[in-house]
Residue frames relative to the residue before (quaternion, step in Angstrom):
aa qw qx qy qz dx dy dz
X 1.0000 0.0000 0.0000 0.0000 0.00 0.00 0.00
X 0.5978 0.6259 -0.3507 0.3577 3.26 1.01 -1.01
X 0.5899 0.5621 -0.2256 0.5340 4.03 1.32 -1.55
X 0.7074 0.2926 -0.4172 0.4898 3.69 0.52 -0.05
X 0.6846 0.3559 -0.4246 0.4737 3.88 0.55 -0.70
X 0.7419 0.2057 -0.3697 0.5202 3.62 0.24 0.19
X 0.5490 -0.7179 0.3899 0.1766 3.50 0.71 1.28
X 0.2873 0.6754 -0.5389 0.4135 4.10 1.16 0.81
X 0.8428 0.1368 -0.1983 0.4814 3.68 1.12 -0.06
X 0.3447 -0.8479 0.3920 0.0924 3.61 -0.48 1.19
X 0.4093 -0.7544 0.4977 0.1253 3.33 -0.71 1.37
X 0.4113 0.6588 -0.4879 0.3984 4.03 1.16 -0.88
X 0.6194 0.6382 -0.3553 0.2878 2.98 -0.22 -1.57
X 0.8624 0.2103 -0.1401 0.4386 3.40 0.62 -1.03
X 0.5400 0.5722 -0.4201 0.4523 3.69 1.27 0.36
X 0.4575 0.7039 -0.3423 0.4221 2.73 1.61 -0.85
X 0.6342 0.4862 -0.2419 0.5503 3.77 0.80 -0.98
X 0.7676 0.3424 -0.2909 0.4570 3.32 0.43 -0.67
X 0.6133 0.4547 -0.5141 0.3909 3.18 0.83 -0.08
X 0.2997 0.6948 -0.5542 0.3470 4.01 1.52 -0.92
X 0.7399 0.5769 -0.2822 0.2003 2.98 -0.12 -1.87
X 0.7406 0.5213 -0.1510 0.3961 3.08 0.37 -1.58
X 0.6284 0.5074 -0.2877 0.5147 3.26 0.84 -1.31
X 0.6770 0.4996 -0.3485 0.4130 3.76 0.25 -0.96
X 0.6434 0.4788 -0.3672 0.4711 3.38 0.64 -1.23
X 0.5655 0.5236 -0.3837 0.5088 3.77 0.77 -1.38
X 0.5598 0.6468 -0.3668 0.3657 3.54 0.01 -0.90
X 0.7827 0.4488 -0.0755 0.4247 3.37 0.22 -2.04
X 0.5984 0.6298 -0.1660 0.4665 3.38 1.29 -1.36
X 0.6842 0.4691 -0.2525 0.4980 3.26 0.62 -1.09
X 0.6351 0.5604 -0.2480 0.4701 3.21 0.45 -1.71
X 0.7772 0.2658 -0.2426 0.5162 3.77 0.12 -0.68
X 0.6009 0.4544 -0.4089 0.5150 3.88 0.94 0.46
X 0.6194 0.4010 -0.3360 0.5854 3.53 1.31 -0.03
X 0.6133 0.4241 -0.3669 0.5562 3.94 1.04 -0.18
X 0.6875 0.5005 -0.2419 0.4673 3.45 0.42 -0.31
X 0.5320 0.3887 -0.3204 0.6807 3.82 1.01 -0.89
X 0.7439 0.3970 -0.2965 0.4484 3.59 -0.45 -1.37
X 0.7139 0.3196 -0.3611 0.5078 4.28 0.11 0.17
X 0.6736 0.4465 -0.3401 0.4808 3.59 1.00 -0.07
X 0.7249 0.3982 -0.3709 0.4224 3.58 1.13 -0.93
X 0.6568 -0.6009 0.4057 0.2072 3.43 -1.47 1.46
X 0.8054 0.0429 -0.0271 0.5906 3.98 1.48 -0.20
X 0.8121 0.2050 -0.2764 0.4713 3.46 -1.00 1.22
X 0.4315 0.7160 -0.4771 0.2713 3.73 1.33 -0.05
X 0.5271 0.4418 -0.5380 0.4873 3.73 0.50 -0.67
X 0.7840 0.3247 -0.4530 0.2733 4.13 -0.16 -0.14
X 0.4752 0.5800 -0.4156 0.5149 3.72 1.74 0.38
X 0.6081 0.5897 -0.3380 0.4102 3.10 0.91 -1.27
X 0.6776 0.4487 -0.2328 0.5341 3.80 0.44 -1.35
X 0.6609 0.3990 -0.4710 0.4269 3.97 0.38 -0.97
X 0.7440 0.4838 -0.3192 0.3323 3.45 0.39 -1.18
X 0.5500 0.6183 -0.2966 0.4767 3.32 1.27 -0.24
X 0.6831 0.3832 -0.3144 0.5364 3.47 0.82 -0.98
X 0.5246 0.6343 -0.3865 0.4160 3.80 0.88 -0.69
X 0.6618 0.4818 -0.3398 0.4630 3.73 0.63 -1.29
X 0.8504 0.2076 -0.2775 0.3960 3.48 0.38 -0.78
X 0.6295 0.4040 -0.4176 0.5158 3.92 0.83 -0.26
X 0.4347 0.6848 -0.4909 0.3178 3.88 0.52 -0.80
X 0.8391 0.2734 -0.0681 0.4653 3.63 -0.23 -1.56
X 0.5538 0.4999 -0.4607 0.4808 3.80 1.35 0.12
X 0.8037 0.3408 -0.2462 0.4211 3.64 1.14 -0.88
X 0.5200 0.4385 -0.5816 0.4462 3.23 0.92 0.20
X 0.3863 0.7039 -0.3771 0.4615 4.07 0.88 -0.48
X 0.7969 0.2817 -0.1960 0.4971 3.41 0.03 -1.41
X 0.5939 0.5108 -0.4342 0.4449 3.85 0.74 -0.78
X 0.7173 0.4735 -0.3190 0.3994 3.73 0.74 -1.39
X 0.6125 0.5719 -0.3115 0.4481 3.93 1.11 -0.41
X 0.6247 0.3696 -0.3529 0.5904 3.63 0.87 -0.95
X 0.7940 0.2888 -0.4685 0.2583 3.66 0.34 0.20
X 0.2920 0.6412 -0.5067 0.4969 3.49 1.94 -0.05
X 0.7419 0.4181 -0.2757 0.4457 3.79 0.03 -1.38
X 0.7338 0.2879 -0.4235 0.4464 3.76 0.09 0.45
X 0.6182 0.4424 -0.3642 0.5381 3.74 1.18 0.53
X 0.5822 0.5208 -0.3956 0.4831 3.40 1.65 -0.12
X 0.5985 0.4556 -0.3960 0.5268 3.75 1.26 -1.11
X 0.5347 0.5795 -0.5068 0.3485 3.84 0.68 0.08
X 0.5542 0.7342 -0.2017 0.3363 3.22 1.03 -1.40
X 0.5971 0.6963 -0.0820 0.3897 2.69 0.93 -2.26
X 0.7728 0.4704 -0.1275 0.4065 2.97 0.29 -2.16
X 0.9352 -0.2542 -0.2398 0.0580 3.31 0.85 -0.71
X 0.3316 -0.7389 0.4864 -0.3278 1.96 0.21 2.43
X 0.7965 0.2579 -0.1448 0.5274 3.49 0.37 -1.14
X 0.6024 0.4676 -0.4181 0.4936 3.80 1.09 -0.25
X 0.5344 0.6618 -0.3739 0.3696 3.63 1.12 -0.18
X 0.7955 0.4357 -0.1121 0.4060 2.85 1.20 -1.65
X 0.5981 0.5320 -0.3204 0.5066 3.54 1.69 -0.31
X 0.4652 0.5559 -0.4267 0.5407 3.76 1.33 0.16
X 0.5641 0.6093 -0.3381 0.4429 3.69 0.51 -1.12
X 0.7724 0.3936 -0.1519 0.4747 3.30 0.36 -1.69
């Protein structure tokens, strides 16, 4: 308890996941509300049909890659100190 109130341990890290989640599901959700409008509407649907398609598969890769580049700047924390740990020791 003590590493969170003096903030030596980080809680993000794990919303951060939850947020993956969400976003992906959003992602998928959407994507199949643009395939679904776009096959019902009587004109222009082949260009829902195809967005929502691309969405299903890039959607949940970029919300992924956004949610890593921010995992990876709490890891080079880690990292960091890590090695300032170990140069105290010594």
């Amino acid at each position: 308890m003590e590493d969170y109130l003096t903030f030596r341990k980080m809680i993000t890290p794990i919303i951060i996941q939850i947020i993956f989640w969400i976003g992906a599901v959003g992602a998928v959700l959407w994507s199949l509300f643009l395939i679904f409008s776009g096959a019902t509407t009587s004109y222009g649907g082949g260009r829902l049909v195809l967005t929502g398609l691309v969405t299903l598969f890039l959607g949940p890769i970029l919300v992924r890659i956004y949610c890593e580049l921010l995992i990876l700047l709490f890891r080079v924390n880690d990292t960091l100190n890590e090695i300032k740990d170990s140069l105290a020791k010594k």
